[in-house]
C-alpha positions in Angstrom: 91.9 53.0 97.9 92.1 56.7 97.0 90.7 58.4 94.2 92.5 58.8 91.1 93.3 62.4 90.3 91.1 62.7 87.2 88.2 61.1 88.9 87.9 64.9 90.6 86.8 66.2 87.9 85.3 63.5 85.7 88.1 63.6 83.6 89.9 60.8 81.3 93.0 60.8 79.5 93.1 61.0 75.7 96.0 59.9 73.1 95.6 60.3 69.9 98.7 58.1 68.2 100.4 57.2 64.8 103.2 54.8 65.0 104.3 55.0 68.0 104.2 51.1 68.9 107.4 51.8 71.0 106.4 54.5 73.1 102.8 54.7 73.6 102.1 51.0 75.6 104.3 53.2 78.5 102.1 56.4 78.2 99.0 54.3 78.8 100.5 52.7 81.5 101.5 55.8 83.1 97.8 57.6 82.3 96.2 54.8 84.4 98.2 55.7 87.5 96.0 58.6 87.5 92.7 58.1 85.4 90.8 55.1 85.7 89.6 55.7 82.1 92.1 55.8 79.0 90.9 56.6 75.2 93.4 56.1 72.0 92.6 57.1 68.8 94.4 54.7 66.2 95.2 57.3 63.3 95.6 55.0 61.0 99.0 53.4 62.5 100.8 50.4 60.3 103.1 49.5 62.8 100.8 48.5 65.3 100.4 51.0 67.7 96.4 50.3 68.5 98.0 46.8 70.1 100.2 47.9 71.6 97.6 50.6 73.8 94.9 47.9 74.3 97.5 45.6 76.2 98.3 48.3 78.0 94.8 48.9 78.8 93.6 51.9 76.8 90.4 51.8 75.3 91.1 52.3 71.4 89.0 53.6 68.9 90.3 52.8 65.0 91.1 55.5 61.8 91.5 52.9 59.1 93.3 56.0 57.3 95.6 58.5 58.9 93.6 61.6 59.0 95.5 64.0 61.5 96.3 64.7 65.0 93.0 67.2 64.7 90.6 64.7 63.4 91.9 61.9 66.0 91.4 64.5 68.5 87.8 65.1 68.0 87.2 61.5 67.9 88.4 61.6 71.2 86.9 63.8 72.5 83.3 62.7 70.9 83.8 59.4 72.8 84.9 61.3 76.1 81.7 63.2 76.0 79.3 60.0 75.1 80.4 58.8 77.7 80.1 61.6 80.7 83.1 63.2 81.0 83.9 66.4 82.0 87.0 67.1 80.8 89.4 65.2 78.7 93.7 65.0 79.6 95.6 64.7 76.4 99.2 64.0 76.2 101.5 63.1 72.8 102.1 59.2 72.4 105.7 60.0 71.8 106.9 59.9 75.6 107.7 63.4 75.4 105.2 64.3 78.0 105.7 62.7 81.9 101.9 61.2 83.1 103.0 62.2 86.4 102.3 66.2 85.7 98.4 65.2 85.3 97.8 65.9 88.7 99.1 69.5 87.9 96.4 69.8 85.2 93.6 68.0 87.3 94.5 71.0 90.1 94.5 74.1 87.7 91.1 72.8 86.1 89.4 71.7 89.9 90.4 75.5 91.0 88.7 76.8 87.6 85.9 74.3 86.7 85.3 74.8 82.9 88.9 76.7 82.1 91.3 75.1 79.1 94.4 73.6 80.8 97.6 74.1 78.7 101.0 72.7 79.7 103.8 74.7 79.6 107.5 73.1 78.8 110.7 74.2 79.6 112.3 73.6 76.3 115.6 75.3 76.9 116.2 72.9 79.9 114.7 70.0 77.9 117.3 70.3 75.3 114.9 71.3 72.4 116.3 72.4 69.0 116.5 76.4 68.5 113.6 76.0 66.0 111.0 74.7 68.2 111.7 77.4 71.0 111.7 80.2 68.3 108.7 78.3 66.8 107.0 78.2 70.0 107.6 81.9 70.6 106.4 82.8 67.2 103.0 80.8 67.6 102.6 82.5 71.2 102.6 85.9 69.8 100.0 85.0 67.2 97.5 83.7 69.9 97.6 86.6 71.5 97.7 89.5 68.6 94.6 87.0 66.9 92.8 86.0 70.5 94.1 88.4 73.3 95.0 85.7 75.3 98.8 85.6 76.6 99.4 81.7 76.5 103.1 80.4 77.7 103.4 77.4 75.1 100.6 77.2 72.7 102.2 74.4 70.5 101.9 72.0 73.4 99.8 69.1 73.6 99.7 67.9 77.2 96.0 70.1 77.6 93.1 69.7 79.9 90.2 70.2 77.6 86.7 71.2 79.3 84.0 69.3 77.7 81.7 69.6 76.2 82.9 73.3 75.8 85.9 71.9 73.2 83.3 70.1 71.4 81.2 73.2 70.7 83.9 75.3 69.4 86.2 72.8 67.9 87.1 74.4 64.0 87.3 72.4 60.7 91.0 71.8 61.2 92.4 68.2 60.9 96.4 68.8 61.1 98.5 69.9 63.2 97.2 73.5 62.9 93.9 72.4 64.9 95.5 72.9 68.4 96.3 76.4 67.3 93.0 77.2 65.9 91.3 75.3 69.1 92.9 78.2 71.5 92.1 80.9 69.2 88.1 79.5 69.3 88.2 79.0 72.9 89.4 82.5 73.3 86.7 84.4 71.5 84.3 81.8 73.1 85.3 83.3 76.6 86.5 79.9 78.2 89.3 80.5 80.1 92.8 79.1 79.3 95.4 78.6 82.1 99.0 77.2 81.8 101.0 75.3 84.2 104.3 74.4 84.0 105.5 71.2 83.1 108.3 68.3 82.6 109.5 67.4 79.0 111.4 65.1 77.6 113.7 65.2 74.3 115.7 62.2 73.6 117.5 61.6 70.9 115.9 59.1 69.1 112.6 61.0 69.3 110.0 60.1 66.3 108.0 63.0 65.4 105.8 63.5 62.6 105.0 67.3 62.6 106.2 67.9 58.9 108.2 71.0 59.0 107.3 72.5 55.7 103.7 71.2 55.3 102.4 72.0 59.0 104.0 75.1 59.4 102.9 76.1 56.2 99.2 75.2 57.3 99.3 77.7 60.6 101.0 80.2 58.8 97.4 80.3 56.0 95.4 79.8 59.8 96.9 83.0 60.8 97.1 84.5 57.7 93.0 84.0 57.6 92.2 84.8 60.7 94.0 88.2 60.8 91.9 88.7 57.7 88.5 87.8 59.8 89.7 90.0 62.9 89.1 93.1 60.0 85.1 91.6 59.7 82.5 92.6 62.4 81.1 89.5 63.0 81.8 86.7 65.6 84.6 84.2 65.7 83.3 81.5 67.2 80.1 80.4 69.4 79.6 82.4 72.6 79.8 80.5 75.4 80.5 82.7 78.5 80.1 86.6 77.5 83.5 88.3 77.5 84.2 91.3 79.1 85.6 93.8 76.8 88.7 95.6 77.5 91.7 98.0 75.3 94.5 96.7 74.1 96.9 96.1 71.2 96.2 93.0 70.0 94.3 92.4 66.7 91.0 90.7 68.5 91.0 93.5 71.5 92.1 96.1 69.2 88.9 94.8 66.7 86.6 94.9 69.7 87.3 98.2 71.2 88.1 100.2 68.7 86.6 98.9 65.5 83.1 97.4 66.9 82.9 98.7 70.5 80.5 97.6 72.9 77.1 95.5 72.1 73.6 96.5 73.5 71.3 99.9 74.0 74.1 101.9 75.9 77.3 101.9 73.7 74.8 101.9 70.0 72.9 105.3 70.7 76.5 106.9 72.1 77.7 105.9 68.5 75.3 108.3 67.4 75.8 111.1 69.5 79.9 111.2 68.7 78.8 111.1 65.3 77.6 114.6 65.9 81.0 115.4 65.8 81.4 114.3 61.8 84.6 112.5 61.1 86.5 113.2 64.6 83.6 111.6 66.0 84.8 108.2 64.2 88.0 108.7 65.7 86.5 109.3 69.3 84.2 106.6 69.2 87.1 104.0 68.1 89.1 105.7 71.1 86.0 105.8 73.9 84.5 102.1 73.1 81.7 103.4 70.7 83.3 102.0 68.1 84.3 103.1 64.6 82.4 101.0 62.7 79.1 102.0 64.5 80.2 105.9 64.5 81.1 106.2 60.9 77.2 104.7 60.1 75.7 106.9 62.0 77.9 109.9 60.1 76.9 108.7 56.8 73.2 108.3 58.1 73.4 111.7 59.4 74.6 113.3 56.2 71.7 111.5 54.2 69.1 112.3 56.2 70.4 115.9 55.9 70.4 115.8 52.2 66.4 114.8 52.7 66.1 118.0 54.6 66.3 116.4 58.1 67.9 118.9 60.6 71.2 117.3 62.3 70.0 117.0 65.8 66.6 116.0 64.4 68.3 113.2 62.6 70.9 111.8 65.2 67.6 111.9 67.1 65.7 109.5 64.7 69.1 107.1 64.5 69.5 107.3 68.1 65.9 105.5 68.8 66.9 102.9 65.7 70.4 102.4 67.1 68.9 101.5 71.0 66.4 99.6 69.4 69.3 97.3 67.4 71.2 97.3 70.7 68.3 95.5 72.3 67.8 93.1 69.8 71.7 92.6 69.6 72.2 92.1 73.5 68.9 89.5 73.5 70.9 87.6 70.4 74.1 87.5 72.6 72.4 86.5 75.8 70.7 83.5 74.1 73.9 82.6 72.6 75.1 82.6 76.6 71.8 80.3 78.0 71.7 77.9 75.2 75.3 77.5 75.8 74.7 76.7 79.3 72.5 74.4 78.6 74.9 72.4 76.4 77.4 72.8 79.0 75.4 72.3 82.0 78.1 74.5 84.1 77.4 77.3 85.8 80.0 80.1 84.8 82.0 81.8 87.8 82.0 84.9 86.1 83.5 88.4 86.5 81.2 91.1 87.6 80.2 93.0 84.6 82.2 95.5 83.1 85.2 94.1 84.7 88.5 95.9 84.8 87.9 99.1 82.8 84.0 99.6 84.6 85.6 99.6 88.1 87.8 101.8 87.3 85.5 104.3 86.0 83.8 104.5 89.3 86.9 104.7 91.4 87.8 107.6 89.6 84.3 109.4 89.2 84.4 108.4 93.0 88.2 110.5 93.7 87.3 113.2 91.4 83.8 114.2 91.6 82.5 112.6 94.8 79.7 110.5 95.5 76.6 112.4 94.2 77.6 112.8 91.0 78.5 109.5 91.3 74.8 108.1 92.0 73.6 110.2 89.0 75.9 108.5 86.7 74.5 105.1 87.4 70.9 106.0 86.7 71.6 105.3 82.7 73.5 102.5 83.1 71.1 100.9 85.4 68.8 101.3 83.2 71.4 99.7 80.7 72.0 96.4 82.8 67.9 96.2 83.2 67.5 95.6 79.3 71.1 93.5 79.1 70.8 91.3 81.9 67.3 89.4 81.6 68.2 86.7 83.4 69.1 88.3 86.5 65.5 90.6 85.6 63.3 87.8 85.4 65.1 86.5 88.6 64.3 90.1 90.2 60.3 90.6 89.1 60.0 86.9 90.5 61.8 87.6 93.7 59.8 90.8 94.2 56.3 89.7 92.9 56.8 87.1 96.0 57.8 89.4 98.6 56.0 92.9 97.2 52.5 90.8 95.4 52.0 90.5 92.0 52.9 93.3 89.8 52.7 93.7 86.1 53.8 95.4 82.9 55.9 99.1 83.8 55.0 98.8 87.3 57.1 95.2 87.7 59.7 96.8 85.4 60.0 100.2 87.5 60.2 98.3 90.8 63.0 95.9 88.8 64.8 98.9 88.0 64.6 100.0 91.6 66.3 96.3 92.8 69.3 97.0 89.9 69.8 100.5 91.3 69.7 99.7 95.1 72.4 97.0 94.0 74.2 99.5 92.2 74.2 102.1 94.7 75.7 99.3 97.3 78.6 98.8 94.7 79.7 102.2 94.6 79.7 102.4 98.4 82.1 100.0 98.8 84.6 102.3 96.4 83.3 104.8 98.7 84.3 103.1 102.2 87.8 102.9 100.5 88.2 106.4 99.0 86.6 108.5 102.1 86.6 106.0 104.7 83.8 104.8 107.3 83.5 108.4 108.0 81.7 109.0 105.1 78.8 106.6 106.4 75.8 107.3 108.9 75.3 104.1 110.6 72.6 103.1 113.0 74.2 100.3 115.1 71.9 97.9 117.3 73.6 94.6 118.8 77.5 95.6 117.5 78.5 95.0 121.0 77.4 91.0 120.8 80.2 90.9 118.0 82.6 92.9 119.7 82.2 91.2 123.0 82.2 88.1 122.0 85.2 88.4 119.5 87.4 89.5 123.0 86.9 86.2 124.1 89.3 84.6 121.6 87.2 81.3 120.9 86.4 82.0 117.5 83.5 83.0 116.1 80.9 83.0 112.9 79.2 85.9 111.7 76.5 84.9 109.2 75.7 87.5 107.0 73.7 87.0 103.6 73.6 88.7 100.2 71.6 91.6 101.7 72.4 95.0 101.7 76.5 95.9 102.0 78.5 93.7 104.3 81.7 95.6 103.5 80.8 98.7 105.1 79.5 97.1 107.7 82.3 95.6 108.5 84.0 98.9 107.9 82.4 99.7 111.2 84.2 96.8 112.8 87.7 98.1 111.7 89.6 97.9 115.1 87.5 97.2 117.3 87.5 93.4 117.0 89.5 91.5 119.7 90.1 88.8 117.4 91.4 88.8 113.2 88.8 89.0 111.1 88.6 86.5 108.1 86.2 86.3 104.9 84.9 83.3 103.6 85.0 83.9 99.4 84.6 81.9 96.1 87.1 80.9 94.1 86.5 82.3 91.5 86.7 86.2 92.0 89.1 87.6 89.1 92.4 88.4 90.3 93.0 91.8 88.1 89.6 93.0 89.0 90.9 92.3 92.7 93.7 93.6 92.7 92.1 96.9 91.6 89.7 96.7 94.4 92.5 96.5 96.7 94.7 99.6 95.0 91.9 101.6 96.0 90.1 100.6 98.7 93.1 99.0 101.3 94.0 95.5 102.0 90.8 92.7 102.5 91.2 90.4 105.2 92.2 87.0 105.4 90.4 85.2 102.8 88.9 81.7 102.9 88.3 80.3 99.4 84.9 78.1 99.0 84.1 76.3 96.0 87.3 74.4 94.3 87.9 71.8 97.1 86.3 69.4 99.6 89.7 71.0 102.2 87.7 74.3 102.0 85.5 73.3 105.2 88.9 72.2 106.8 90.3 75.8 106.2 87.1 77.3 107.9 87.4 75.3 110.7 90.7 75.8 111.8 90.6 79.3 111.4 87.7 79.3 113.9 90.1 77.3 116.2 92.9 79.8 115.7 90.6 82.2 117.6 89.3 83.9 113.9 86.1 86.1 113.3 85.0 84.3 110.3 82.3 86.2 108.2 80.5 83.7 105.9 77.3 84.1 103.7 74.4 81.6 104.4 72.6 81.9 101.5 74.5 81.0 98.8 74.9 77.5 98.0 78.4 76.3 97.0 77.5 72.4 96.6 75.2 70.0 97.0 74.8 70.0 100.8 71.7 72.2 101.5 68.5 71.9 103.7 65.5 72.7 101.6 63.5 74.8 103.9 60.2 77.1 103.3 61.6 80.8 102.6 58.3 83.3 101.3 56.3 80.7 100.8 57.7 77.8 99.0 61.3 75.8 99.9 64.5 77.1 98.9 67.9 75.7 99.3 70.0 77.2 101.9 73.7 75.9 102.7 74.4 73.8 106.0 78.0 74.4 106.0 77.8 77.6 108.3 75.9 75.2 111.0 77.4 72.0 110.7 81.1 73.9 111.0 79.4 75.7 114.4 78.6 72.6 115.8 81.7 70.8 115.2 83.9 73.8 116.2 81.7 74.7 119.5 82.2 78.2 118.5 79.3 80.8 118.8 77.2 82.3 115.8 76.0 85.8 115.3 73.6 86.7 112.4 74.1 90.1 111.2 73.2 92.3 108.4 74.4 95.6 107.0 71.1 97.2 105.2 70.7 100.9 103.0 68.6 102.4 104.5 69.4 106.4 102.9 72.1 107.8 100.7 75.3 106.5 102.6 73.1 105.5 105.5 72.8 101.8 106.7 71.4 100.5 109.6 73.6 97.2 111.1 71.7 94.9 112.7 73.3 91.6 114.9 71.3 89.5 116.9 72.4 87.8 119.8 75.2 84.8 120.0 74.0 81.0 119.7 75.6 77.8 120.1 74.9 74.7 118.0 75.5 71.1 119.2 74.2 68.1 118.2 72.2 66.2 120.6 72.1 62.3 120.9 69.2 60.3 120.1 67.8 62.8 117.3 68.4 62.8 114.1 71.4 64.9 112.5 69.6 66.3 109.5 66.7 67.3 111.6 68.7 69.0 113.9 70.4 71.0 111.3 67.5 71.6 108.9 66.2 73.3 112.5 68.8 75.3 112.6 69.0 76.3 108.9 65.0 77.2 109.1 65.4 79.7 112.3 68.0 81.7 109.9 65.7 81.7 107.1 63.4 82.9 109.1 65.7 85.5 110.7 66.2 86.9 106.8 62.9 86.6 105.4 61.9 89.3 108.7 64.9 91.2 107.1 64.0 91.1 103.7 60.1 92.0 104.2 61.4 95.2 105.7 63.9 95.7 103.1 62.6 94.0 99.8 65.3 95.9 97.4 68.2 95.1 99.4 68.6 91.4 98.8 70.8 90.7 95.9 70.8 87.0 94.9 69.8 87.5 91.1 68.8 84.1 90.2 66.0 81.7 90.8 66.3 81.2 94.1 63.7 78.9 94.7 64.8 76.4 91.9 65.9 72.7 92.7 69.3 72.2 93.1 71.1 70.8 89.9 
C-alpha cells in the first residue's frame, strides 16, 4: 500500500463546519484519499452536519454553540497537536475546495518543513463575484503593508498550518477575521508563508456564511488596530525564528527599519553616534537602520546631559556604553525568545545566513569599491558584534575549541572564540572575492589536485568529500576548467533564493546543484549524477537525517552521515577527500588525498563495513582540524545525540 500524502509530513486534515450536512460527508471522503487521519469541528451545526462527517469517517469534536470559524479552528488544531501532528490541512466544508490539491500543499510544506501553506484560487476562472476578487485584492495589500509578506490569496482557507508553530501564535480572534490575523502573527513570528496554486469551485447554489457587513466590518477594526500597533516599538507576536531585517515600504518593514532599526550592541551605540549630528541625525539613523526612535533618545539624552555641564562628545560617550550595554541585554531577550521557541517546536530552523539580503550586499560592494583589505578591517566590529549576538553558535565554538585547543577560560576562551567567528568571517568574504577578482586573486598551495583531475578524465563519476572546513568554493575555484567531467554540488534545501540569486549576480553561475534534505529521491538524484559521469562534491559532516554512524571524533562519538559512503559503494565510483584550508590573507593550502573504492563484502556485516569507512574519514578530518583548529565551521554541538 503506499503512503498517504499527509503521512510525509505527519499531517491530518482539519474542517471546521456549520451546516453543511450536504456538502461536508464528500469533503471527508475526499480528505481520506490522502490523510489517514480526519478532524471536524462541529460549530454548533442544527442541521446535522457532525453526522453526517462521522459516517464518513471524520473524527468530530462538538461546539454545543456556534462560536466561529476561528474558535473551531483552534479546537482543531489543539487536538491535531495532542495528538502528534505536525502540521494540520484545512479546507472549507462547503465543497468549494477539491481534496485532490492536498498533495500540492503536502509538497510545498515537505520542501520547507515548518513554512505556512496557503492556497491560492483562480477566482476569475472559477466564476467568483467581482466582490470577492476585489475583496481578496484588498485583504492582500493589507497583509503585506501590516506584515511584509506578499501573499497571493490571503482570504483562502485551504492552508497547511505548521504546528505547533500556529498554536503559539494563534491571536484572540474567533470570526472570520482570525485567518487574517493568523498570517499577520505568523509573519512577525518569522515562519514562512508559501502559496500554491489551486482548483476552486463556485456553484451556484453555494451556502456561505461569511456575513458581508458583520465580517468585513470585523477585519476592517483588525487592520484598523494593527496599523495603530505598527506606530508602537514593541513586538507583534512571539518570536519564533529571528527575522532578518530588510527596507521597504510596507508599514511593518517601514516600522522596523526606519522607526526601531536593528536590535543588539552594533546598531544601539551607532544610534548614538548619528545623534551627534542633532536632529538630521534622526533622519539618518531612520534612513541607515539606526533607527529613529533610538536616534532621537540619544539627542534628547545628549542635550540633557549638556544642560548638566557634560561636554557633547563626553556625553554620547557615556550613552554609547549604556546603549551597548541595552543592546546586549536586548539581543539575549530575543535569542531566548528564539531557543524556547525551538523547544516548543522541536524543529530545527533552515535559516538564512545572518544579515541576509542587505549584509551581502554590503560586502559585495565594499568588496568592488574598496578591495579586500579594507574589506577584512570592516569585519573586525562586526565580528565582534555576532560574538555577543549569536551565543549559541559561541558556546558551540568555546566547546569545540576547549576539546581540540585544552581547556580555556574567562577572556582567553572568549578571544580564541572571537578568533573562530573572524576566521569564518574572513572565508565569507573570500568567496565574494573569488567572484569579483577571480582565482587570481588567491595564493594556493596545491598537493594531490592531480588525483582529482586525473581521475575526473576518466568519466566514471566521482565523489569529492569535503567538510565544513576552511573554503571549498575557492578551492574549487582552482578546479575551474580543468575538470574532465561536470562538476555538481550537493546543497540543502533550504538556501534562500534572493540571497542566492545575489550570490550568483556577483560571483558567476554555481554548478549543478543537488538538493539534500526535503526528499527520500535526494539520494536517487546523487546517484545518477555519479552515473552520468558527474564530479559530485558533497559535505561528510553534516547530517541531513537520521542515518549516521556514531563514531569517536576528539575524544567522544559524534554523528557523521553515511550517505557519501553508502552512495560510493552502490555506484562503484571512486572517492577523494579534500579540503580547501586558510592558511594567510587570501592564501589556502588544498589538500586531496588519494582515490578509494568502497564495496561491500559478503559475509560481514553492512553497518560494520560502513561505520569503517565513516571512522577512517573522521579520522582523516580530525588530522586536519588539529592542524587547523579555527578553520572548522560547524557552529553547533557537534557531539550531541541525534534528535
Amino acid at each position: 500500500m503506499s503512503t498517504k500524502a499527509c503521512e510525509r509530513i505527519g499531517a491530518c486534515v482539519i474542517i471546521p463546519v456549520y451546516d453543511h450536512a450536504r456538502t461536508v460527508g464528500d469533503v471527508v471522503k475526499g480528505s481520506l484519499t490522502h490523510a489517514n487521519t480526519v478532524l471536524v469541528c462541529d460549530d454548533g451545526s442544527t442541521d446535522g452536519s457532525g453526522a453526517a462527517a462521522q459516517s464518513a469517517g471524520a473524527v468530530v469534536l462538538k461546539h454545543e454553540a456556534n462560536r466561529g470559524k476561528g474558535a473551531a479552528l483552534r479546537t482543531l488544531f489543539d487536538e491535531a497537536a495532542r495528538r502528534g501532528f505536525k502540521y494540520a490541512i484545512c479546507l472549507d466544508a462547503d465543497g468549494q475546495h477539491y481534496p485532490d490539491d492536498i498533495p500540492k500543499l503536502v509538497d510545498e510544506a515537505e520542501r520547507e518543513p515548518g513554512c505556512l501553506v496557503v492556497g491560492s484560487r483562480d477566482l476569475e476562472k472559477a466564476g467568483a463575484p467581482g466582490s470577492s476578487q476585489f475583496g481578496r485584492r484588498f485583504s492582500n495589500f493589507w497583509v503585506w503593508f501590516e506584515s511584509g509578506e506578499k501573499v497571493a490569496d490571503s482570504q483562502c482557507g485551504f492552508r497547511g498550518y505548521p504546528l505547533p508553530e500556529t498554536t503559539l501564535v494563534a491571536g484572540s480572534r474567533s470570526r472570520y477575521d482570525f485567518e487574517v490575523e493568523v498570517l499577520l502573527r505568523t509573519a512577525w513570528a518569522g515562519v514562512p508563508i508559501r502559496s500554491v496554486p489551486i482548483r476552486v469551485l463556485y456553484p451556484a447554489d453555494r451556502v456561505t456564511h461569511f456575513r458581508a457587513f458583520a465580517d468585513n466590518a470585523r477585519i476592517s477594526l483588525l487592520n484598523t488596530l494593527t496599523c495603530l500597533k505598527l506606530l508602537l516599538p514593541v513586538l507583534l507576536a512571539p518570536i519564533i525564528r529571528d527575522r532578518f531585517r530588510k527596507p521597504g515600504l510596507s508599514g511593518d518593514a517601514l516600522r522596523r527599519w526606519s522607526w526601531l532599526g536593528g536590535p543588539g550592541p552594533f546598531w544601539r551605540p551607532a544610534s548614538v553616534l548619528l545623534a551627534l549630528l542633532g536632529p538630521w541625525g534622526v533622519l539618518a539613523g531612520a534612513m541607515l537602520g539606526a533607527g529613529a526612535a533610538p536616534t532621537g533618545l540619544a539627542v534628547w539624552g545628549i542635550g540633557l546631559l549638556a544642560s548638566q555641564g557634560i561636554v557633547p562628545w563626553q556625553a554620547a560617550l557615556m550613552l554609547a556604553i549604556a546603549f551597548f550595554a541595552f543592546g546586549l541585554v536586548e539581543i539575549s531577550a530575543r535569542n531566548g525568545m528564539v531557543r524556547k521557541a525551538y523547544g516548543l517546536t522541536k524543529r530545527q530552523w533552515g535559516a538564512p545566513s545572518r544579515g541576509g539580503y542587505w549584509g551581502h550586499l554590503f560586502f559585495v560592494v565594499v568588496v568592488r569599491v574598496f578591495g579586500p583589505s579594507v574589506t577584512y578591517l570592516a569585519l573586525y566590529p562586526i565580528t565582534l558584534y555576532f560574538v555577543f549576538a549569536a551565543p549559541e553558535n559561541r558556546r558551540a565554538s568555546m566547546q569545540f575549541l576547549d576539546r581540540v585547543m585544552g581547556p580555556a577560560t574567562g577572556l582567553a576562551a572568549w578571544a580564541r572564540c572571537y578568533q573562530h567567528f573572524l576566521a569564518f568571517a574572513r572565508v565569507m568574504v573570500d568567496r565574494l572575492i573569488l567572484g569579483a577578482a577571480g582565482k587570481e586573486a588567491f595564493k594556493m598551495t596545491e598537493n594531490g589536485v592531480d588525483h582529482i583531475i586525473d581521475t575526473s578524465r576518466l568519466g566514471k563519476g566521482m565523489l569529492m568529500v569535503t567538510a565544513h572546513l576552511g573554503n571549498y568554493d575557492v578551492g574549487g575555484g582552482i578546479l575551474a576548467g580543468r575538470l574532465g567531467a561536470p562538476l555538481a554540488v550537493v546543497a540543502f534545501q533550504n538556501e534562500v533564493a534572493h540571497v542566492r540569486a545575489l550570490i550568483d549576480k556577483h560571483t558567476g553561475p554555481a554548478p549543478k546543484l543537488l538538493a539534500v534534505g526535503s526528499s527520500e529521491l535526494a539520494a536517487l538524484d546523487i546517484l545518477h549524477a555519479l552515473r552520468d559521469g558527474y564530479v559530485v562534491a558533497i559535505q561528510g559532516d553534516r547530517t541531513v537525517d537520521q542515518r549516521v554512524a556514531r563514531v569517536p571524533f576528539f575524544g567522544q562519538e559524534a554523528s557523521f552521515p553515511v550517505g557519501p559512503f553508502v552512495l560510493a559503494a552502490m555506484s562503484g565510483c571512486p572517492v577523494i577527500v579534500t579540503f580547501g584550508v586558510q592558511v594567510g590573507p587570501r592564501t589556502y593550502e588544498f589538500v586531496a588525498d588519494a582515490p578509494k573504492t568502497y564495496k561491500f563484502e559478503r559475509g560481514k556485516p553492512r553497518d560494520a563495513q560502513i561505520n569503517e569507512w565513516v571512522l577512517g574519514y573522521a579520522r582523516r578530518l580530525e588530522e586536519i582540524v588539529k592542524k587547523h583548529p579555527y578553520q572548522w565551521f560547524n557552529f553547533y554541538d557537534f557531539w550531541a545525540s541525534p534528535s
